[in-house]
Structures are given as structure tokens and as C-alpha cells.
N, C-alpha and C positions, 0 to 999 in steps of 0.2 A: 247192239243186238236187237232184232227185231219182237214185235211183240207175235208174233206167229212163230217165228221160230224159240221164243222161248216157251210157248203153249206146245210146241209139238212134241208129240206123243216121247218117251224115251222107253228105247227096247231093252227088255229084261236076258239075264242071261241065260244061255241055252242051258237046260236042265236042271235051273236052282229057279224055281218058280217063285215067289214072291207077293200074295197077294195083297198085301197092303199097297207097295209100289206099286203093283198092277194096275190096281182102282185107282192111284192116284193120275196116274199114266189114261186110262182108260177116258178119265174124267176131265183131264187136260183136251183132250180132242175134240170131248162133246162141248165142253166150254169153246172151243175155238170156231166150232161151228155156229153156233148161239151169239156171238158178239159181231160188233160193227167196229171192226179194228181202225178205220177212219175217224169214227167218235170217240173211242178209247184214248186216241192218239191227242186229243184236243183237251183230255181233262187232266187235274192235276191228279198226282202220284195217291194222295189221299183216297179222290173221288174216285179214282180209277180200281183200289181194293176195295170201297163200298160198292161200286158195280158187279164188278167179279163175284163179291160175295153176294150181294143180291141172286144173280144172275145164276150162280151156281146152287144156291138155295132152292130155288126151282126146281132146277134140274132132278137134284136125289127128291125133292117129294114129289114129281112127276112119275119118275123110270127107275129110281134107284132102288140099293136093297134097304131093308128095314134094319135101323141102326139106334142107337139110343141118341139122347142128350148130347152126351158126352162124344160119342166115338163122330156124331153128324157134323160137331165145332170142331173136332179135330183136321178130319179129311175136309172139311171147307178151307180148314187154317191151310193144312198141306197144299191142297191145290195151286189156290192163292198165291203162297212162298213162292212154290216152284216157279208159277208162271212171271211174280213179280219182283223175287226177292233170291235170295240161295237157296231157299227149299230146306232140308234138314236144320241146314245152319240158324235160319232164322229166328227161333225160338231160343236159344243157346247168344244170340249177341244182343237178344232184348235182354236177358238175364244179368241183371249189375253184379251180381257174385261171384260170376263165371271172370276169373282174368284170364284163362287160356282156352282155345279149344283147339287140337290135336284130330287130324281125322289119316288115319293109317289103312287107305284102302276103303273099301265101300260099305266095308264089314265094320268096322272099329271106330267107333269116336271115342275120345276119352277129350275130358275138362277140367280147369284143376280149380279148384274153388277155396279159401283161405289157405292156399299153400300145397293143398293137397291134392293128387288127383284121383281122376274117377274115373272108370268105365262106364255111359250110356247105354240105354239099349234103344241108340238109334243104327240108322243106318243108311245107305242110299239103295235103289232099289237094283243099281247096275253101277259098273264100273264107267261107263258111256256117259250116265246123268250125272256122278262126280266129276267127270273131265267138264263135263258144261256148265255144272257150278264154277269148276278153277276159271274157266274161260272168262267165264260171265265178270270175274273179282279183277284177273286182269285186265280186261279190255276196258275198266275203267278209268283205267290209268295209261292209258294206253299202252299196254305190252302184251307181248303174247306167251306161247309156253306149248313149244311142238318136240318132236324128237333133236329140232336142231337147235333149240334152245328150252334144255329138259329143268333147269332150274329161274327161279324166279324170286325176288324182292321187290314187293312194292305194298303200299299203304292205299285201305279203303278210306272214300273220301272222308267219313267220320273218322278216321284219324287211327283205328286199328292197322296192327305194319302183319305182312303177309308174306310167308315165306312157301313156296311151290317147289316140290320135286315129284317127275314121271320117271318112268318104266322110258329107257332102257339104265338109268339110273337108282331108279328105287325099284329093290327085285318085291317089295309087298303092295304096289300096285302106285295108283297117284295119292301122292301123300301130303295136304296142307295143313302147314300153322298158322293161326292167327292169334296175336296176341294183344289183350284187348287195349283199348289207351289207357292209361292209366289216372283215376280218378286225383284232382290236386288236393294234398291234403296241410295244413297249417300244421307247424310245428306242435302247439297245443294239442291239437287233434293226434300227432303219432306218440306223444306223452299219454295221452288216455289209451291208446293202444298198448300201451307199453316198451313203444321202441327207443325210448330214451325217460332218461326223467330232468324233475325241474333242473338242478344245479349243470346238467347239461346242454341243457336249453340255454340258460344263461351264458355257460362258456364261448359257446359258438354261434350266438348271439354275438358276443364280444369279436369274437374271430372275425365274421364278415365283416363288422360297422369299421374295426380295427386295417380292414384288405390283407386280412393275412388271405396267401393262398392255400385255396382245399383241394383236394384230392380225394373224393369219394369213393371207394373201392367196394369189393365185397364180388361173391359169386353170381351167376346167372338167378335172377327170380330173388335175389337177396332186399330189393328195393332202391338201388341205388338212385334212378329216376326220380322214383316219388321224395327220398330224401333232399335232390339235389335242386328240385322243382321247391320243396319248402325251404333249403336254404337261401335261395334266391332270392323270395317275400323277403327277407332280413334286409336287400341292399337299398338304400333310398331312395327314394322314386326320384329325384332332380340328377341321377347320373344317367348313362347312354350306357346301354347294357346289350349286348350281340351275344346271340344265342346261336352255335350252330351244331345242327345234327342231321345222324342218317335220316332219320325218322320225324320229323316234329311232333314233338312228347310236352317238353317244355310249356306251362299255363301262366309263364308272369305276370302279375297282373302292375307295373310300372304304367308310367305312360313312355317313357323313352326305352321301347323296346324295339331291336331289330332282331325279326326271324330268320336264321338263313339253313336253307335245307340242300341236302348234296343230291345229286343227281345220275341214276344208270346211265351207263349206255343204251341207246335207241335199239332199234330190231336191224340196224347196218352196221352197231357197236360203234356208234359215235355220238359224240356231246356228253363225255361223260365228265361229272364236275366233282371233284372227290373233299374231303372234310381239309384234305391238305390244302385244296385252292380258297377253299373258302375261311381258314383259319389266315394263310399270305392276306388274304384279299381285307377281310377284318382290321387286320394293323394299319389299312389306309383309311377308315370312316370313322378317326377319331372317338377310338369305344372308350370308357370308363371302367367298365367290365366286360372280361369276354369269358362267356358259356361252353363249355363242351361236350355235347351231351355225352360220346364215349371218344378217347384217345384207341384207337387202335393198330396205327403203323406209323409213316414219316412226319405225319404230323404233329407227334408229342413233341421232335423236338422246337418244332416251330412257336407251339403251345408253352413249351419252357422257357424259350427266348424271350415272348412277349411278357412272361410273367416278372421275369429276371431284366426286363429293360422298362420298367416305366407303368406298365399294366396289372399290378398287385393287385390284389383280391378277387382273382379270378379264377374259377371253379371248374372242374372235370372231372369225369368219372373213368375207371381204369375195371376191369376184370380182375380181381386177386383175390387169395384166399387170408392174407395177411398184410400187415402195414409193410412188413420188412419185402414181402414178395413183391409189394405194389409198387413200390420202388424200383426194385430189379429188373421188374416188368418195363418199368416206365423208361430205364437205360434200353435195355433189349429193343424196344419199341422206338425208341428214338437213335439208333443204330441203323433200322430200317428204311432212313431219308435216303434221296442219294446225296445227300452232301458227306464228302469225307470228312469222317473226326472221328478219333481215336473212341476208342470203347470207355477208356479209363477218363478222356475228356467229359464224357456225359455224368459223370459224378458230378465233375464242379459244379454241370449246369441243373443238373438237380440240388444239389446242395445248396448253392444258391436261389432256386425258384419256390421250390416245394417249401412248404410251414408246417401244414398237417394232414395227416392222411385219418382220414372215418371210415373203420371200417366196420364194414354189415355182413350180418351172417343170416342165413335161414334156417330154422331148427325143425329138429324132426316132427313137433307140432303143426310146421306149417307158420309159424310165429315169425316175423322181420325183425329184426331189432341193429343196435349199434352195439357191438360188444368189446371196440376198442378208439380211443382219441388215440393218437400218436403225434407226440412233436418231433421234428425233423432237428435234430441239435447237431449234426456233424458237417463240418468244413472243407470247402476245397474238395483235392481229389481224396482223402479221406473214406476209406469205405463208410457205408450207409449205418450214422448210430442213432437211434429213435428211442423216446423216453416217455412211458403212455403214464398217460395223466387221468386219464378214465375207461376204465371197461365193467364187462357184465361179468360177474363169479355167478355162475349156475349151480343148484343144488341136485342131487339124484332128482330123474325122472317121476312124476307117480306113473301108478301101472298103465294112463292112459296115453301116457307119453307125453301126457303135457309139460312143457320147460316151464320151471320157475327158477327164480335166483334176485341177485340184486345188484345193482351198479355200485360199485366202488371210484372214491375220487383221490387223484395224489397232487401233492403240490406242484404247483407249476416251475419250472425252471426261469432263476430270476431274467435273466434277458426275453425271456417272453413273457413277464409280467411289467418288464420296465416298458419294452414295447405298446404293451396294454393302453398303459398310462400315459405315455406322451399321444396317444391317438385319444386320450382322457375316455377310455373305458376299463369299470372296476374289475380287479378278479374276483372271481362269485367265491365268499364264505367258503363253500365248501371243498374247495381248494387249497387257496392259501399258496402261499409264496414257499420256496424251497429254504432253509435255513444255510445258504452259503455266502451272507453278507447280511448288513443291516437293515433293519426290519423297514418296510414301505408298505403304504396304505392299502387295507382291502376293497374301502369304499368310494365312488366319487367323492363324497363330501369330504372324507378324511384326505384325497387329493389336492381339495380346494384349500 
């Protein structure tokens, strides 16, 4: 998009007057008239908003109205945005606090900030200058988003994934999500949060180094990404690790990593490259570990096969509200291939791939946490039986809703502590081995 056409003016709507927008609008034109859009065009992205703002700083202490401090930085900031940035939005994704922002029509922003959301009192000035923000986020990327193509998925190049629905689809007007990337956090770090504690840390610690396979579950906004992104850090860096997702979320910091990202359809609805091609495609570059960032159709069962033929200790995240659900999900889900196989066959192949499933909840504080391990202990086609070896027991709310409670640990079942040990990783103290045979070592050294 051009830099003229993003200064030009945007019309406000008939009978809902707006003077903020207006001045901002007003000011965009005068600024367009003021500049050398040939010289504009030659400086970097930087130098180009010290100009603007130079430039427009003149301008209101020239001709403009009398404003303070405060409200002269502001309508400078605005102008600036609109002309060079998303305008509204822009102050909202320099914000690290902010993980979502929500804009429902021209009228409503809302943002959710530790979990929780807010209503803004921003706005856009017309339903015309939202559409040209959407425009401006796709054509990034290059896609577009008209009546004949009224929805939208794509990722700003900093890495936020962007979801777009219009009218004649959305009856409350154009309505964008962006939700922001997710900051990588170390295990220790979601410990000081509270999402887990130490003797958990150590578990699944043990789990990765050991290539048991995860299964990261939990609801929308539960944290699965950010858990799945530090259990990663855990694998060692001399293995080949393939990473693939809708979105690239993933920050491993390996040296033998491969990023691979799935791809839309173009605006002719071709080239489109889905998580299923890229998962086939994976079991040919010799991975060590393969990443997922979500399982969500034929691909899990491709995802199970690799895990269950040779490729252990490999990780993916699942939508569920439960360990036992995640699983069900994970049959359902892998039903969805076109490869025929019995409903009742997808047991085995879970039975045999899956090890543990971590699942994450969000509480009504806004708080992440892990509030359940689950080992996968049943065989063959055998319905789904799981045996949790740690979760969170939460105590009454105080009045301000804030969750507290505390993690509870149970003993391991001895085939996944024998497991442990021939990969010569300890079970952590605070577990301890199930009493259904004779007794084996808690520690490395008592191994040796």
C-alpha cells in the first residue's frame, strides 16, 4: 500500500460525528500535503516516523487548536499510527501485557491481559478505517479479505497469527483477532509463576531426556504453546528436532532445528500445504524429534504412527478439557485421515504411541497452570485407562477470585519407573515407585 494512500483522509460515518477521528483524519491530509513522498520513500521505517512527527509538530503549532502536553503527543502518536502503522492498534501491540487484542466492529476493542479481559475506550473513527487497517495486516502477507473471501488466517511478520471476519459473515461489523506471539518462557520461570512446581519439573524433565512421548492438552488460552515451547528446551541440543505448525509459535533455541510452517490457499485457492503434508513430509529428513505445534485432523494419525515406529519423544498439543478427553479427541481426530482403519484400531495406535498426557487449565483468576500428569497404562485395543501421578488440589476461592491450592504427587507405576532407569533417569523423591514388586532405586547413584 501506498504511502498516499495510507495518509488519505478516512470518511467518518454519516450522523455519528466523531471528533477525535475527525482531527485525526483532518490531519492526515494536511500532513500529506506537507511531505515529499519521493523522499519519504527513500528513508528507513525509523527515520520516516521522526519525519512525520517532526513534520506534523509544526503543523498544530502553526494552524492547529490549542491542546495540552498530553492530548498534542497523543494526536501526533495517532496520526503517525494511521499513516504508518494500524492506527488504533498500535499502542495495544507495543504493550507486552496485552496477549490478545479483540476488535468487534469500530466501536469495541477489548484485550485480555493476565488471563483476563478488558474493554478499551478506544475505537476507530469509521467502519471504512477498520476495513483499511484489516487490509493493510493482510496484504502483508499477501492475502486479501473481500465479500468473496469474508474470512481470513494469517500471521503479522512479527510473528502475531491473525484471524479476519467481514459482514456479510459477521452481522457486528469487521471483526479482527490478533493474538500476540507468545513470549518463550523456561521451565523455572513457569515454576516462579506457579504453573507447576519443583518435583514436577523434575518429572518431566525425566520424561523428555527418557523420549517418552507428550501430549500437551488443555483449553484455548490454557498455555499449551508456552508449556510445549519449554518442554522442548529439555531435548539436547546434538539431536534433529522438526518443528511444525499453523503458525510458527515455537522459539527453540537447539542448534539442529527445522522450522516448517503449513500454508493457505492463495486468492485462486491453490498451493495450499496442510500440517498433514508437512507431518508425511518430516518422516523423510531423518528428525530425532518431531514437534507439533496442534494435532487437529488426519494428521494425528500420521503423528501416532511416527511416534509408535522409531520416533519417541515426540511432542504435541491437542485441544481438551481432560487427560481422558485428550485421548478420545486424539481417536476422533485420527478417524479423520482418509485412510480407512477401524475406529476401535485407533486404540492400539494410541495405546501404543502416547506415554503422557499434561494437561493445562485456566482458572478464573486468569492463572495457567498444570493441574494434571497422566500416564497412559492401557494396552492394545483395550479402552483408554490412565493413572495421574500429579495434579493441582485447589482450595476455596478468596473473595477475589484468586485460585490457590497445591500440587499433589503419586507414585509412579513400576513399568514407567523401570523405563526411567534403563534410559538411567532418577524418579524424583517425591514420587517414588508404586508398591507392586520389589523395591528399585530412587536415585541415579543408588542406580549405579
Amino acid at each position: 500500500m501506498s504511502l498516499r494512500s495510507r495518509l488519505a483522509i478516512t470518511p467518518r460515518e454519516p450522523g455519528t460525528p466523531r471528533e477525535d477521528g475527525h482531527l485525526v483524519a483532518v490531519y492526515r491530509a494536511k500532513l500529506l500535503e506537507e511531505i515529499d513522498l519521493a523522499e519519504m520513500s527513500s528513508l528507513t521505517a525509523a527515520d520516516r516516523r521522526l519525519r512525520l512527527e517532526r513534520v506534523l509538530g509544526h503543523l498544530i503549532s502553526r494552524e492547529g487548536p490549542v491542546l495540552s502536553t498530553a492530548e498534542r503527543t497523543q494526536l501526533i502518536r495517532r496520526v503517525v499510527d494511521e499513516a504508518l502503522g494500524l492506527g488504533v492498534l498500535e499502542p495495544l501491540l507495543a504493550d507486552a501485557t496485552i496477549t490478545e487484542i479483540m476488535v468487534n466492529g469500530p466501536d469495541a476493542v477489548f484485550v485480555e491481559r493476565g488471563g483476563r479481559v478488558e474493554q478499551l475506550p478506544l475505537r476507530f473513527a469509521s467502519e471504512e478505517q477498520l476495513m483499511q487497517t484489516i487490509e493493510r495486516i493482510v496484504s502483508t502477507v499477501n492475502r486479501r479479505v473481500d465479500e468473496s473471501h469474508p474470512m481470513v488466517d494469517a500471521r503479522l511478520p512479527t510473528g502475531e497469527r491473525v484471524n479476519v471476519i467481514i459482514p456479510p459473515l459477521s452481522l457486528t461489523g469487521p471483526t479482527l483477532t490478533i493474538r500476540r506471539f507468545p513470549r518463550a518462557y523456561a521451565l523455572p520461570e513457569l515454576i516462579a509463576l506457579g504453573s507447576l512446581d519443583e518435583p514436577m519439573l523434575m518429572l518431566l524433565s525425566a520424561f523428555v531426556r527418557a523420549r517418552f512421548n507428550l501430549i500437551v492438552s488443555g483449553g484455548t488460552g490454557s498455555g499449551k504453546t508456552t508449556l510445549l515451547n519449554a518442554l522442548s528446551g529439555l531435548i539436547p541440543s546434538h539431536e534433529r528436532i522438526i518443528t511444525i505448525e499453523d503458525s510458527a509459535e515455537l522459539q527453540l533455541q537447539q542448534d539442529h532445528v527445522i522450522r516448517l510452517e503449513s500454508r493457505p490457499p492463495n486468492v485462486e485457492g491453490k498451493g495450499h500445504i496442510t500440517i498433514r503434508d508437512l507431518v508425511r513430509n518430516s518422516l523423510r529428513m531423518r528428525p530425532d524429534r518431531i514437534i507439533v505445534g496442534e494435532v487437529r485432523g488426519g494428521e494425528t494419525l500420521d503423528m501416532l504412527q511416527a511416534m509408535s515406529t522409531g520416533h519417541d519423544g515426540s511432542l504435541a498439543t491437542v485441544h481438551a478439557n481432560s487427560a481422558e478427553d485428550a485421548l478420545m479427541r486424539l481417536q476422533t481426530l485420527g478417524s479423520m485421515s482418509e485412510v480407512s482403519i477401524p475406529f476401535e484400531a485407533l486404540k492400539d495406535q494410541i495405546n501404543s504411541a502416547v506415554d503422557v498426557v499434561v494437561q493445562l487449565a485456566r482458572h478464573a483468576d486468569g492463572s495457567r497452570r498444570i493441574v494434571e500428569i497422566a500416564l497412559l497404562v492401557s494396552h492394545g485395543r483395550e479402552a483408554f485407562r490412565t493413572t495421574t501421578v500429579s495434579r493441582f488440589v485447589p482450595r476455596p476461592p478468596d473473595p477475589d477470585r484468586t485460585v490457590h491450592g497445591h500440587f499433589e504427587h503419586l507414585p509412579l507405576p513400576r513399568a514407567v519407573a523401570e523405563k526411567l532407569y534403563v534410559a538411567s533417569e532418577p524418579v524424583p523423591p517425591a514420587f517414588g515407585v508404586a508398591s507392586d514388586g520389589p523395591a528399585v532405586p530412587h536415585t541415579r547413584q543408588a542406580l549405579a
